[in-house]
N, C-alpha and C positions, 0 to 999 in steps of 0.2 A: 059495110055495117060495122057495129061496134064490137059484135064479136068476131066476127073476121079478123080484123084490126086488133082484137086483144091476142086471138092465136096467132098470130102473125110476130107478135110480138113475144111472145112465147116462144115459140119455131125461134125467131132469132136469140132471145137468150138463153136455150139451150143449145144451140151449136155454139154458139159465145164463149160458154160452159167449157163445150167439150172442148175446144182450143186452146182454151188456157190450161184444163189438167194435162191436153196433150205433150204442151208446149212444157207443163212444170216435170210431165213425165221424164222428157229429152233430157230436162236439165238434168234434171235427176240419174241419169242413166250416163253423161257424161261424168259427172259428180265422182262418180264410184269408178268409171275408167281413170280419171283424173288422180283420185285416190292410188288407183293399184300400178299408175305408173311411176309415179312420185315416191311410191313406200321401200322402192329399191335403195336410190338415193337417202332418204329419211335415214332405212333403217346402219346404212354403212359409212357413208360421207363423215362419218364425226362431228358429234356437236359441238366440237370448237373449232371445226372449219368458218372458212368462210361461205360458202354455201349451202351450207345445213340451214340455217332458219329461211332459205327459198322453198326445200324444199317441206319443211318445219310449216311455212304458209301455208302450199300450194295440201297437204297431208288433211290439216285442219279445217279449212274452207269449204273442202269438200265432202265434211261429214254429214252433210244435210244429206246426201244420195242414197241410201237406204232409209233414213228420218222419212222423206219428200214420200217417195214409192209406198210406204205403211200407208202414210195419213191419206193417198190416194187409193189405196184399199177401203181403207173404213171408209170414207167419201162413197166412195160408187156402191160398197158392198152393204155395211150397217145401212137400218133402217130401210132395206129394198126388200123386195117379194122374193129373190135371188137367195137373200142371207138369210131363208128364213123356213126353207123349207127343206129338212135333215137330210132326205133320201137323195135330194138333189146336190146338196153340197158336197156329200160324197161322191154319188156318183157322176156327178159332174164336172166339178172344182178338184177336189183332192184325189180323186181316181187320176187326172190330168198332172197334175202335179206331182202323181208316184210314178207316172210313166216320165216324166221330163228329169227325177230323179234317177232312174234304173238305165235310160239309155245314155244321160251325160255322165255318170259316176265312169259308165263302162269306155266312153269317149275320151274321158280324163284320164285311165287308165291307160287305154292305149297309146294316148298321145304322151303322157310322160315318161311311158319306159322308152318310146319312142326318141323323146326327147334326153334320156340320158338321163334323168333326175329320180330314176322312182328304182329300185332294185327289190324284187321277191324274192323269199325265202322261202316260202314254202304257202300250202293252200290256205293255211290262217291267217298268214299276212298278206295274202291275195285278199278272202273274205273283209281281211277289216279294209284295204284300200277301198273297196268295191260300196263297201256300207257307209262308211265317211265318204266318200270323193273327194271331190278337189274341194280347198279350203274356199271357193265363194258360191259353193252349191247349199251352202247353211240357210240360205236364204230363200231355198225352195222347203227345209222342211220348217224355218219358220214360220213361213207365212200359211203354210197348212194344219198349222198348230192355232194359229189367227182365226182361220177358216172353220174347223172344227167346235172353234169355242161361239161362233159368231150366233148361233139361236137364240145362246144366253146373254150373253150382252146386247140381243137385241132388246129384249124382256125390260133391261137394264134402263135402256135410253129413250123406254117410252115415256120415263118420267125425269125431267130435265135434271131435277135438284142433284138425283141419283149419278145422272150422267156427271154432273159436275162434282157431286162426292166422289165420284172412282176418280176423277182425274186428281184430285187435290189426293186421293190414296196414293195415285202414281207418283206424283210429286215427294210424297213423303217417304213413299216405302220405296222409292226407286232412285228419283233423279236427286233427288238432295246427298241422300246418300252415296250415290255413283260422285261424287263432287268430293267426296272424301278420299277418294283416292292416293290425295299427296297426304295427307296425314292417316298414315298406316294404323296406327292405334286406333283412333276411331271410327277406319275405314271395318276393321275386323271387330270391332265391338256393335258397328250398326248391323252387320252380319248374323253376327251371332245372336241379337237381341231380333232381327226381323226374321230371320228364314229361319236359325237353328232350333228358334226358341219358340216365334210366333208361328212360324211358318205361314208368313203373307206373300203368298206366291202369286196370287188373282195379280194384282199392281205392277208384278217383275216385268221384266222384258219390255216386251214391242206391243203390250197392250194398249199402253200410257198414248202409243202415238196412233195407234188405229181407231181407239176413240177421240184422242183430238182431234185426225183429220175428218172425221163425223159431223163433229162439233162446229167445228173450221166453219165447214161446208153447209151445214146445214142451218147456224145460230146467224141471225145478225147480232154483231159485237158494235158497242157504241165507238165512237169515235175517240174520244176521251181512251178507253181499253184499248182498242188500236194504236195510239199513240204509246200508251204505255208499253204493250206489245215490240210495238218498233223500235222504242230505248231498252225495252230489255235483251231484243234481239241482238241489234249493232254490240250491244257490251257486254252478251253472252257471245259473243262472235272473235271481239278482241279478247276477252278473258281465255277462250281458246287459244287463240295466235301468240299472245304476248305473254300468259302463261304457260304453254308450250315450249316457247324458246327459252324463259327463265329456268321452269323448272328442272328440264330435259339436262341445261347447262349445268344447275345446280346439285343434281344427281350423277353426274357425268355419261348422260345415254337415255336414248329417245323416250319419251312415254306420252301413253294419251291419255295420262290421267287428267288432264284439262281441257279435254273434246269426246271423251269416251260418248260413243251414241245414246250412252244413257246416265248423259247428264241430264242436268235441271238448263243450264246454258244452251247447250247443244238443242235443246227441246225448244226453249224460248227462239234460236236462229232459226230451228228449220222450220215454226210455226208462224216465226216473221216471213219467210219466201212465202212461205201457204199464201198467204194476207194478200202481202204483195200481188202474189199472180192472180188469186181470185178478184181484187178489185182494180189491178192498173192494168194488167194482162186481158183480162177478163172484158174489160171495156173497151179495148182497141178492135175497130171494125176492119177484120182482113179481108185483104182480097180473095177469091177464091182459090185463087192459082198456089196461094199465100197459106192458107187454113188447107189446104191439100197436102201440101210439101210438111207442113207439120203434122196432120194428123199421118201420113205417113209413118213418115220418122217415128211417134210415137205408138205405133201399132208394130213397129219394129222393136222397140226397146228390151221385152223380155229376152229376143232372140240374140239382140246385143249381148245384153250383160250374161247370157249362158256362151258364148263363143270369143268375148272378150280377151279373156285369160291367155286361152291360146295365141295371141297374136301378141298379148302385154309377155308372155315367156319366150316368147319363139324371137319377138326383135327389137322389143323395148328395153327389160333387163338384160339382153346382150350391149345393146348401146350402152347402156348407166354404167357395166362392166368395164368394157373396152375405153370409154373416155375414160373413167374412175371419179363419176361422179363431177365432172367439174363443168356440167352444161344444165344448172337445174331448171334453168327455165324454156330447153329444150323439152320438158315434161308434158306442157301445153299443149303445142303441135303434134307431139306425139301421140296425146292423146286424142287429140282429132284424127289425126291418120287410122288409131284404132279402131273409132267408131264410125269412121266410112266402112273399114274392111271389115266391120260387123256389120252393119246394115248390108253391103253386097251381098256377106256368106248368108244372113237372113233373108234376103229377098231370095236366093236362088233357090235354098233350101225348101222355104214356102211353097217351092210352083212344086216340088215334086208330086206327084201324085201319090193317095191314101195316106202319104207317112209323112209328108212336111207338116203339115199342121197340129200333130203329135208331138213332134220335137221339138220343136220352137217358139 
């Protein structure tokens, strides 16, 4: 029948769905291994080697990897029964996410004194390592800063116009401004006039991208927009790369003030992948065997990107060391080798009983 036939069809483009966020998940969660292997190299090799603008690329390119991971929040979470119900989001979402905080702060703790790189002084400086963690656990109590705020902006997005007014706020009070960077004087004068004085804090941060991935996801955007999208992205993309290498050279030492995650560029690349993967990703009919192995992987990622670190310290920046930086495009491989021996330490972790599913 023809309803049969329409859910059927349904059934398949919501598994369709899921494989493409899966599959943008992955990318995403390499993205940021990619990043943290590369940023040894970046930050030491000299930028008037000859190597530094490999590593200069490989730094930049990869800043969609926590961009990608937001906009897939707001996607699954904005506008669902999930984001919308206060008692639940605590105690289900951010209660989870305080525990994934307090057992890896304490894991990163031990593994760095372990590791030789972390010395205490005394119970305060224990206290503070323990409450900060390691510098890429920031990303657990953003995203429950995201989570917390999520009732209200749902309120937000049941009226489109409104939706598309915060983002054009993001735009203005965040990524235009993040874009100022290389001009220091008006980078501290848009500061001082947005936060010090307005204090427009709603727009700051990673909100810009949890409602765009929303938006992404749930607007059809005409084609004509899409294309525009996609020139703004490829040349928010070079404007990263090629002003990276100028600037970095022209200042004599690395900086991202021309890929900071919260540019206006960097917004336009990683909202061009969105696109991308929801309409060419999104349309490829995998095989089973195919959309398994992916969605896999991607039910693994969080557990990735919290055990990564440890394997990018323990034998990635010892290589960058040992060579001295003269193998940057040895970063690649490496970073795949990282995110196998994440996915392993993740899948075994998992089977533990009562307590894998807590920590990972």
């Amino acid at each position: 029948s023809r309803a049969e036939q329409s859910r059927a069809e349904q059934s398949r483009a919501e598994q369709s769905r899921a494989v493409w966020i899966e599959f943008l998940r992955v990318l995403a969660c390499f993205c940021v291994i990619l990043l943290h292997v590369s940023t040894k190299g970046w930050k030491y090799a000299g930028v008037d080697s000859s190597v530094w603008p490999i590593y200069e690329i490989f730094n930049s390119i990869s800043r969609i990897g926590v961009c990608c991971f937001v906009m897939i929040s707001g996607a699954l979470f904005l506008g669902n029964s999930r984001g919308k119900d206060l008692g639940k989001i605590y105690k289900k979402y951010i209660f989870r996410i305080a525990v994934l905080i307090a057992f890896w702060s304490c894991a990163y703790f031990i593994f760095r004194i372990l590791n030789g790189e972390l010395k205490i002084s005394g119970p305060k400086s224990t206290l503070g390592e323990l409450l900060y963690g390691n510098y890429h656990l920031w990303y657990l109590w953003m995203i429950a800063g995201l989570y917390a705020i999520t009732p209200i902006l749902n309120r937000i997005i049941e009226d489109n116009k409104l939706c598309k007014y915060l983002l054009i706020l993001c735009a203005v009070g965040c990524w235009i401004p993040g874009m100022l960077e290389i001009i220091p004087a008006l980078s501290d004068l848009a500061q001082e006039v947005l936060q010090d004085k307005m204090y427009l804090f709603l727009p700051m941060g990673y909100t810009g991208y949890y409602i765009l991935g929303y938006y992404l996801y749930r607007d059809k955007i005409s084609n004509r927009r899409k294309h525009l999208l996609m020139l703004a992205g490829i040349l928010g993309m070079l404007y990263g790369v090629i002003g990276g290498i100028l600037y970095g050279r022209h200042i004599g030492e690395p900086s991202q003030a021309t890929y900071n995650n919260l540019t206006l560029n960097i917004a336009f690349y990683s909202a061009m992948i969105f696109v991308l993967f929801k309409d060419k990703v999104g349309a490829i009919c995998f095989t089973e065997k195919t959309k398994n192995i992916i969605c896999n992987l991607g039910s693994a990622t969080l557990g990735i990107y919290l055990v990564h670190v440890m394997f990018v310290q323990a034998f990635s920046d010892r290589f960058m060391v040992v060579t001295n930086y003269a193998y940057p495009f040895a970063s690649f491989p490496i970073a795949i080798l990282v995110f196998v021996c994440g996915y392993i330490v993740t899948c075994i972790v998992k089977k533990i009983p009562f307590v894998g599913k807590w920590i990972i």
